[in-house]
N, C-alpha and C positions, 0 to 999 in steps of 0.2 A: 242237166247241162252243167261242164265245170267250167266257171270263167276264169282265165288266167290270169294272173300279176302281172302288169306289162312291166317289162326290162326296163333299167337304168335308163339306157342308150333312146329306146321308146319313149320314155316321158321326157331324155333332153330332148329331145326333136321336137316331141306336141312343146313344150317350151320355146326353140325356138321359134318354131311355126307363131304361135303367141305374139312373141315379141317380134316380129316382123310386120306384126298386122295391129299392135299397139298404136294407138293414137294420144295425144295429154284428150283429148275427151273422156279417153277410159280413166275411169276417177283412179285404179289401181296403180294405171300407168303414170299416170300426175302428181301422185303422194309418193310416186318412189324419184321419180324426178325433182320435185320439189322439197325431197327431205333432205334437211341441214346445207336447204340452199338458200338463206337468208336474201341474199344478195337478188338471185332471180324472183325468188317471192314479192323483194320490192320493184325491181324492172316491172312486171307483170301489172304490180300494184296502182303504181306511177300511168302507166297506161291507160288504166280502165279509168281512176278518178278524175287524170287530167291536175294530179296535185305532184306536180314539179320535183317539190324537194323533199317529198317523201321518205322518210328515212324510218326503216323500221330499229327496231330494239331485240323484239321477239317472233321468233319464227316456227309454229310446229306444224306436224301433221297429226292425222289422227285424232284431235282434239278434242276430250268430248266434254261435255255441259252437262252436267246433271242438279239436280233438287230433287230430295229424297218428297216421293208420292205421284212426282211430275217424270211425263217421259223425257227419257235421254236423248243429246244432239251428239253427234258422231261428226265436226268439223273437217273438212277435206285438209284444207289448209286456213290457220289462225294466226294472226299478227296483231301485232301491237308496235303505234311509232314513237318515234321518242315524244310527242305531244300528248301520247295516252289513247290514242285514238284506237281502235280496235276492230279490224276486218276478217271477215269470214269469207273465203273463196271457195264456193262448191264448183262442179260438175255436174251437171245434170242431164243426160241424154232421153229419159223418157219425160214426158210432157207430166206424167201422174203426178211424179217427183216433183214436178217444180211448180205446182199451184203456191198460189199468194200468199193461201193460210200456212203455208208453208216458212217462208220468206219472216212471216210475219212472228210464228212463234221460234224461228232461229233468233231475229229481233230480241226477241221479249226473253229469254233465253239470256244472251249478252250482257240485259241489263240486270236482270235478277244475282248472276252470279258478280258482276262488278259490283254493286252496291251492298256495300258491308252495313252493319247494325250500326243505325245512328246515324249513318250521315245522311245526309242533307241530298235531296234528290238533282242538285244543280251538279254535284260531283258526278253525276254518271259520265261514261264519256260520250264521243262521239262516236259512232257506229256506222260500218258499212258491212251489209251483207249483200252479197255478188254470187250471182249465178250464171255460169258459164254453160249455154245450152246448145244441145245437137240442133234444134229443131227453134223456127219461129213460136213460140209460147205464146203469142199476144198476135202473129199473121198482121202487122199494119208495117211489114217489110222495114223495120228497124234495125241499125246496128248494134244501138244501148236504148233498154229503155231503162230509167231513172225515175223512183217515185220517195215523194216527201210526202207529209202532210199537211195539209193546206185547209182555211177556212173556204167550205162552198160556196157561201154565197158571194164571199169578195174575192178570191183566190189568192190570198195573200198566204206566206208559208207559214207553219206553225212553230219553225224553230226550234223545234224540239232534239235538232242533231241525229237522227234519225236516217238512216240513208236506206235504200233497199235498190238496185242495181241488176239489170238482164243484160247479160251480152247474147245477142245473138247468131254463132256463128254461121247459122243456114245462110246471112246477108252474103248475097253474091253481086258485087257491082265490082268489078276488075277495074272498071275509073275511080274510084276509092284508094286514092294513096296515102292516105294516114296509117297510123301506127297502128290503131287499135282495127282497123280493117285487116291490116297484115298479121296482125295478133289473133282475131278471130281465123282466118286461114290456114295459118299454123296450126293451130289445135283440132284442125279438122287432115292434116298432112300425119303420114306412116313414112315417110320417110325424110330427114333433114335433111337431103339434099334440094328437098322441094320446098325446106324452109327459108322466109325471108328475115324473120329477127335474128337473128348471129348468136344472140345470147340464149337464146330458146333452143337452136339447132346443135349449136354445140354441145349442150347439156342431153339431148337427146339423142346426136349421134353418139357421146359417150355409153350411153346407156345400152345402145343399139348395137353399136359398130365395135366395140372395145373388149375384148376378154375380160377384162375386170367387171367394165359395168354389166355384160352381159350374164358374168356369174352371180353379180345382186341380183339383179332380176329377177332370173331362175329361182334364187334360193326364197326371193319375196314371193313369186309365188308359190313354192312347193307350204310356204307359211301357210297363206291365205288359203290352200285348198287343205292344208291339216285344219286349221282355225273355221273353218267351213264345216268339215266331218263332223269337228268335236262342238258347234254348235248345233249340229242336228241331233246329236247323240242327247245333249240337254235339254233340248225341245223335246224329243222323245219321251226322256226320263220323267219328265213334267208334266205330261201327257199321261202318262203310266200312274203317277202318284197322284194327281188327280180325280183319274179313276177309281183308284185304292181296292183294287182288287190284286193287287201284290205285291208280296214283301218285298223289300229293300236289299235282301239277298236278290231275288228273283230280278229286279229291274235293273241291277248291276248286270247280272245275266244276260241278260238281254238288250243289253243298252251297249255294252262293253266296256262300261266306265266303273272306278275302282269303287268299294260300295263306302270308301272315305267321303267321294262328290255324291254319290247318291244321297248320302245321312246330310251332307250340308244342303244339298238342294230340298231335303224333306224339310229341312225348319223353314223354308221360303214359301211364302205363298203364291203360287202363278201368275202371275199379273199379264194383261192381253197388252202385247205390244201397242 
């Protein structure tokens, strides 16, 4: 059987199609919304914490953490305010994704790479990691659940600055007139005409509705599904050279990748995600 190359024309369309049915729950959809929008990162921010005058400094996406032997965190969106304070805002639509030990090593993650050699562990900063989820994760019908750490027996906090944050926008109470209900709503809406935050909607009808934004889009995704291909291909190859039943010619061969990536992914040892 020969399978064809689908046309130009074909993959704008499956693109379109995509982006009509994009939600900010799609993390894809989110990180392209919220890249180099400072400004909306802190709206969003301001929201969820309930901390007023919020002012951030730094804004990425993509973000990632690393420590070399330890696995890597791939941030949706990262901030930093001008107080030092340091927020991670994920996405999370499958419930697998968003267990606690989760929550807890993006935490641990934050402070390792902010605490430089020598100082003093009171310099850490304060930390909030926020996940924004499709689904009730905890089912006790909550809009935020919010966890510190606290002495058991007396329940008094531990002060450690510490924050760890669940929105959940499954919360469906239409009497709910606050922000962060309207917030939650949004991010579960495909189209901003059905949005209520102004700031959210507009940055997504651009995205949506606009020749320009709709040409990022497009082009962000035809990215992520090249960046997709060319991660499988390395998986693959790593796969193959583990085995070591073929040369390095042969896995290039086979893999499709030039045999320059293959000789640097031979010096690497596989490591199980």
């Amino acid at each position: 059987m020969v399978i064809q190359a689908k046309s130009k024309e074909e993959l704008n369309e499956q693109n379109l199609i995509t982006i009509e049915n994009f939600r900010l729950l799609d993390d894809d959809f989110m990180r392209i919304v919220f890249q180099d929008d400072l400004q909306l990162a802190q709206f969003v921010l301001r929201i969820i914490t309930g901390i007023d005058d919020l002012v951030l400094s730094r804004e990425d996406t993509q973000y990632e953490l690393k420590r070399h032997g330890s696995r890597s965190v791939c941030l949706d969106v990262h901030g930093v305010d001008t107080n030092g304070q340091v927020y991670d805002l994920e996405i999370q639509r499958s419930n697998t994704g968003a267990e606690p030990e989760r929550a807890r090593y993006h935490s641990s993650m934050i402070d390792v790479v902010n605490l430089k050699p020598k100082k003093p562990f009171k310099t850490l900063p304060t930390s909030y990691v926020i996940f924004i989820t499709e689904h009730d994760v905890f089912g006790d019908d909550e809009l935020i659940y919010e966890f510190e750490r606290i002495n058991t027996r007396t329940g008094k906090p531990l002060k450690d600055r510490s924050h760890i944050v669940y929105v959940n926008t499954e919360y469906n109470h239409p009497e709910d007139k606050s922000k962060l209900a309207e917030l939650a709503r949004d991010f579960r809406c495909k189209r901003a005409a059905d949005m209520r935050l102004q700031e959210l909607a507009e940055r997504v009808r651009f995205f949506k509705e606009t020749e320009e934004g709709v040409s990022q889009v497009c082009e962000a995704i035809e990215k992520i599904k090249n960046e997709a291909v060319l991660l499988e291909k390395y998986e693959f190859a790593l796969n193959l050279l583990a085995r070591g039943k073929d040369s390095l010619e042969e896995i290039a061969a086979l893999t499709g990748l030039s045999l320059e990536d293959v000789e640097e992914l031979a010096k690497q040892k596989p490591v199980n995600a």
